[in-house]
C-alpha positions as a Markdown table, in Angstrom:
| # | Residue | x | y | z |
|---|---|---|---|---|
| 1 | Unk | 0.0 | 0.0 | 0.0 |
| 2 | Unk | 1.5 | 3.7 | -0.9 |
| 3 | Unk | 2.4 | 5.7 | 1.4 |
| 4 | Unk | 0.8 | 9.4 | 1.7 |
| 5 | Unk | 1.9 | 11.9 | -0.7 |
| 6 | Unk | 4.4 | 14.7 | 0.3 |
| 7 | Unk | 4.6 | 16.7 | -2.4 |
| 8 | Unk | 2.3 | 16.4 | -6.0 |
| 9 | Unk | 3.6 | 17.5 | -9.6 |
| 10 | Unk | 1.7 | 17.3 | -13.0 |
| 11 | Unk | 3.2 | 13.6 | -13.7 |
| 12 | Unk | 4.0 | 12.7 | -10.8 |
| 13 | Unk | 3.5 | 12.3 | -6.5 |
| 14 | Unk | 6.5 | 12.0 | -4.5 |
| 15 | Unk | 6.0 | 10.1 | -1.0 |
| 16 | Unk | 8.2 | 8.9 | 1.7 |
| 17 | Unk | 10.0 | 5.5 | 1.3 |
| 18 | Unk | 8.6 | 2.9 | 3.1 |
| 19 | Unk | 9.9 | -0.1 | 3.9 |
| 20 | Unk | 7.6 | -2.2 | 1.2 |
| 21 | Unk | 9.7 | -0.1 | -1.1 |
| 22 | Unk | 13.3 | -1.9 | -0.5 |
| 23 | Unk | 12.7 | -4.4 | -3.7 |
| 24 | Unk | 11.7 | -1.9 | -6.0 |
| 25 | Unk | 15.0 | 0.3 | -4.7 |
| 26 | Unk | 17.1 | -2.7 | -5.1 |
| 27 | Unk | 16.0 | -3.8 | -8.4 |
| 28 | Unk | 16.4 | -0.1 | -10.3 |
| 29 | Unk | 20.2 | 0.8 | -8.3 |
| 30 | Unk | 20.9 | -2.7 | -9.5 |
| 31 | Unk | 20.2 | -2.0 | -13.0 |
| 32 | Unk | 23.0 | -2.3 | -15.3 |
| 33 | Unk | 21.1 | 1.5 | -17.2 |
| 34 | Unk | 21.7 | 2.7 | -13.7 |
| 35 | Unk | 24.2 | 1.9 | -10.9 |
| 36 | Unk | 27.3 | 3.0 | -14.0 |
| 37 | Unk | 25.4 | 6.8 | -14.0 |
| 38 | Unk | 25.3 | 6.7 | -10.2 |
| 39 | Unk | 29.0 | 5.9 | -10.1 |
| 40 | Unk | 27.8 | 3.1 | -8.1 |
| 41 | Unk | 30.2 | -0.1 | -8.0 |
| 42 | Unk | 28.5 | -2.7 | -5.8 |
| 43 | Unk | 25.1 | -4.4 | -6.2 |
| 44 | Unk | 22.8 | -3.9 | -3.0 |
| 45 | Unk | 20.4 | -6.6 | -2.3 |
| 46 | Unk | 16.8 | -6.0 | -0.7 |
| 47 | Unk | 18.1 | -6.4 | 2.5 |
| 48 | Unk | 20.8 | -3.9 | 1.8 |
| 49 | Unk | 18.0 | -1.4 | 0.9 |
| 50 | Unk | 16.0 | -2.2 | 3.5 |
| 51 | Unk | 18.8 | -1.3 | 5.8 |
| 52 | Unk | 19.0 | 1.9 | 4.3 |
| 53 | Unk | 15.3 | 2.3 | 4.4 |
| 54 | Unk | 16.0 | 2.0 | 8.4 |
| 55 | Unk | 18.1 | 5.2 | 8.5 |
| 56 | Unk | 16.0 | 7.6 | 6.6 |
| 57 | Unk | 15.0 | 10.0 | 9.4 |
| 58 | Unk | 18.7 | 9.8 | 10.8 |
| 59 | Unk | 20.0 | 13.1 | 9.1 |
| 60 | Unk | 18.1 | 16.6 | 7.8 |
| 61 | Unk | 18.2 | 14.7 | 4.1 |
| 62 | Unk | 14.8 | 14.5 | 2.1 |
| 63 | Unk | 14.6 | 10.9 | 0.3 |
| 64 | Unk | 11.4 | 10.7 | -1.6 |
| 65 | Unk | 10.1 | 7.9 | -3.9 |
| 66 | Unk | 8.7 | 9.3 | -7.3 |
| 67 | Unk | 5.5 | 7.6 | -8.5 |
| 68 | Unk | 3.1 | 7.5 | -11.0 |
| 69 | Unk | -0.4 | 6.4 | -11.3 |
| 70 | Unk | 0.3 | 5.4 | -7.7 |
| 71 | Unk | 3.4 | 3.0 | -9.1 |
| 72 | Unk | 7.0 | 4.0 | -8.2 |
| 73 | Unk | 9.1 | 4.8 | -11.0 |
| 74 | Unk | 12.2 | 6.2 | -9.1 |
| 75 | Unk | 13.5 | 8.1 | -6.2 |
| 76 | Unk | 14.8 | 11.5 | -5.5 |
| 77 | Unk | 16.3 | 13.6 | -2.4 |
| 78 | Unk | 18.0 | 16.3 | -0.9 |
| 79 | Unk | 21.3 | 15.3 | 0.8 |
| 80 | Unk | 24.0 | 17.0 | 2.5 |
| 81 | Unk | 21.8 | 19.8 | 4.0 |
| 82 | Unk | 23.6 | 22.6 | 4.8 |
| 83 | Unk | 21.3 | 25.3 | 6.9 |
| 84 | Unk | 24.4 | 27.5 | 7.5 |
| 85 | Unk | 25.1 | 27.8 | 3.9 |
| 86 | Unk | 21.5 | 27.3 | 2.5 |
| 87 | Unk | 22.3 | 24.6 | 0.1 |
| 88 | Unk | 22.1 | 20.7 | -0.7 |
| 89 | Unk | 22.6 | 18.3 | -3.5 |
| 90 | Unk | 20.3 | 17.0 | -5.4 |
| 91 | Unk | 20.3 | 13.5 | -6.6 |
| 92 | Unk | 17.6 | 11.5 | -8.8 |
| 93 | Unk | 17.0 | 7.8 | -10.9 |
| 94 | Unk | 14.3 | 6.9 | -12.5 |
| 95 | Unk | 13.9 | 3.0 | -13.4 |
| 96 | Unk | 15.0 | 2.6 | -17.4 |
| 97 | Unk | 11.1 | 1.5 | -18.4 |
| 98 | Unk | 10.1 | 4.8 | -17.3 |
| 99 | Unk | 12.8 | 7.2 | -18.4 |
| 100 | Unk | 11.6 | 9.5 | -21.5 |
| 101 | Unk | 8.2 | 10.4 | -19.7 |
| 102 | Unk | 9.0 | 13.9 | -17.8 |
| 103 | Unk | 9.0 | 12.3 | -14.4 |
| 104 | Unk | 12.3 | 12.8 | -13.3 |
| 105 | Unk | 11.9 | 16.8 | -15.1 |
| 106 | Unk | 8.3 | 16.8 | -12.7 |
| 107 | Unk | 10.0 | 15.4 | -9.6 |
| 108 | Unk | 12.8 | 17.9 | -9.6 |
| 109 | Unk | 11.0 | 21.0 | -10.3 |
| 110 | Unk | 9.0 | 19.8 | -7.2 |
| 111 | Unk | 11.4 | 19.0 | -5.0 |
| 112 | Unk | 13.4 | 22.2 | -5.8 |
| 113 | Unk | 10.2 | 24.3 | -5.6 |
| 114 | Unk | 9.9 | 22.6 | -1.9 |
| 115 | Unk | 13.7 | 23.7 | -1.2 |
| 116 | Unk | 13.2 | 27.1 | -1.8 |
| 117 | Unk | 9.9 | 27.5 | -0.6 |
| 118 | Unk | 9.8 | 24.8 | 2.9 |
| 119 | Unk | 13.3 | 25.0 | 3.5 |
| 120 | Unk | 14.4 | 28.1 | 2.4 |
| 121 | Unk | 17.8 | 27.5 | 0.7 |
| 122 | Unk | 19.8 | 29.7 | -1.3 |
| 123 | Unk | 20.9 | 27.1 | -3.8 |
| 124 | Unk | 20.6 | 23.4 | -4.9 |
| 125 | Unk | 23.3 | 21.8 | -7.0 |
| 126 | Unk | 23.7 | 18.5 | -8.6 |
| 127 | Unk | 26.8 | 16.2 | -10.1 |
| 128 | Unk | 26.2 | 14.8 | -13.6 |
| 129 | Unk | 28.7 | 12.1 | -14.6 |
| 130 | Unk | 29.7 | 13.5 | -18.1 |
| 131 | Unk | 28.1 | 11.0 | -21.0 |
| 132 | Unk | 24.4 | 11.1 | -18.9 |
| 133 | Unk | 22.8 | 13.5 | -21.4 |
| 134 | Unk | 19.3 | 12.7 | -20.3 |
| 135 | Unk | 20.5 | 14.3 | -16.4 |
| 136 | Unk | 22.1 | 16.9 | -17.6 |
| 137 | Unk | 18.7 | 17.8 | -20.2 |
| 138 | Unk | 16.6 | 17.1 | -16.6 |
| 139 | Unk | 18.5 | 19.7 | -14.8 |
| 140 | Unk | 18.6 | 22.1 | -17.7 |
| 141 | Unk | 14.8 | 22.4 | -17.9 |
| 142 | Unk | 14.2 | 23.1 | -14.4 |
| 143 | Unk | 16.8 | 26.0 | -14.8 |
| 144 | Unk | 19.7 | 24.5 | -13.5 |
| 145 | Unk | 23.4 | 25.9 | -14.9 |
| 146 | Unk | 26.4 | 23.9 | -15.4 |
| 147 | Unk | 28.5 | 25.4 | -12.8 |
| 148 | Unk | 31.8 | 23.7 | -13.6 |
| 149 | Unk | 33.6 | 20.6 | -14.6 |
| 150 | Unk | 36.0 | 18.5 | -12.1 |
| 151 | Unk | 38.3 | 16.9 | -14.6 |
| 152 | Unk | 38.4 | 13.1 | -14.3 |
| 153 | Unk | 36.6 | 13.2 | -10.7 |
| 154 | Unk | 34.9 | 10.0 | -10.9 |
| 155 | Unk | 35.9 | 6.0 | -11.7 |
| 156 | Unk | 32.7 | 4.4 | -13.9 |
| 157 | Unk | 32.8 | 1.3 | -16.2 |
| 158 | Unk | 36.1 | 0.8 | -15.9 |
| 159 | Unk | 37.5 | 4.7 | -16.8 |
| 160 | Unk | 38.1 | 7.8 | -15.0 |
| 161 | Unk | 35.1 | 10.2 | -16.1 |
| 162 | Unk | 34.8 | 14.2 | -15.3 |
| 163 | Unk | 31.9 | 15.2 | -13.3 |
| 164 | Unk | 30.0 | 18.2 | -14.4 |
| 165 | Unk | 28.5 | 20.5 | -11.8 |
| 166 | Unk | 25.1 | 22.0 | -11.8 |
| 167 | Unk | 23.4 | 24.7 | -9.6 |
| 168 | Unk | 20.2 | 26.6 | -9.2 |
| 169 | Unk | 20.2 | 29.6 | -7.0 |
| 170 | Unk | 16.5 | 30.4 | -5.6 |
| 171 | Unk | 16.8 | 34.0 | -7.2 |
| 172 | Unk | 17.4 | 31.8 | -10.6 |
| 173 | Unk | 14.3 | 29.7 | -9.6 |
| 174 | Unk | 11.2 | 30.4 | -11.9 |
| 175 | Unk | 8.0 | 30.3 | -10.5 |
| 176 | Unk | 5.9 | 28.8 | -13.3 |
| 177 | Unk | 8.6 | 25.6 | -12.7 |
């Protein structure tokens, strides 16, 4: 049974992650379209994820499950909340059978609407490992700018990849989004 709905966009409702959720967040992190853009390198199992589940609630971070129809399609969240400087990083996946519908596009002009607005932050910012065009396309419709590239940052499938850096600064943030 779905949880209650924290926040609602025009595709999409985003609800906390319960614990009935753990096999649906093991089987997309463990998809071979996803973990590699994640810069994951080890497979988590339910239990794993269930584990994780456990925690939510531990820190200030925001970890919502993006659904559709009332089906979960993917997860987003704030993390690293910093009241002091006003900011936190984003970070998003949507399962590969659902990509290409304007979900994760709906779930982050929520959640960012929600950071400005709830927690009153100055800024969000995002890392995009360079080659994830459909992130970087995500980020760039919600307003997002690419802030700056650290050179060969990252280790994914076997090569060292940059990581390109994207914020939004409230005063950026367009209300219409």
């Amino acid at each position: 049974m779905p949880g209650p709905t924290f926040l609602r966009g025009d595709r999409v409702t985003l609800r906390p992650i319960e614990a009935e959720d753990a096999s649906f967040l093991a089987e997309t992190i463990n998809h071979p379209d996803v973990w590699p853009m994640l810069s994951a390198y080890a497979p988590k199992n339910t239990d794993e994820e269930q584990a994780w589940i456990e925690t939510i609630g531990d820190s200030e971070d925001v970890h919502l499950l993006i659904c559709a129809d009332g089906d979960p399609v993917g997860t987003i969240g704030l993390n690293q909340l910093n009241d002091v400087w006003g900011i936190a990083e984003l970070g998003y996946y949507i399962h590969p059978d659902e990509q290409g519908n304007g979900y994760a596009t709906d779930a982050t002009a929520r959640i960012v609407r929600y950071s400005f607005d709830a927690r009153r932050l100055e800024k969000v910012y995002a890392n995009v490992l360079a080659g994830n065009e459909a992130s970087r396309r995500v980020l760039e419709s919600v307003g997002f700018e690419q802030e700056g590239t650290f050179r060969e940052h990252a280790y994914a499938q076997g090569e060292r990849v940059d990581v390109v850096r994207y914020g939004l600064l409230e005063s950026e943030f367009e209300p219409g989004e």
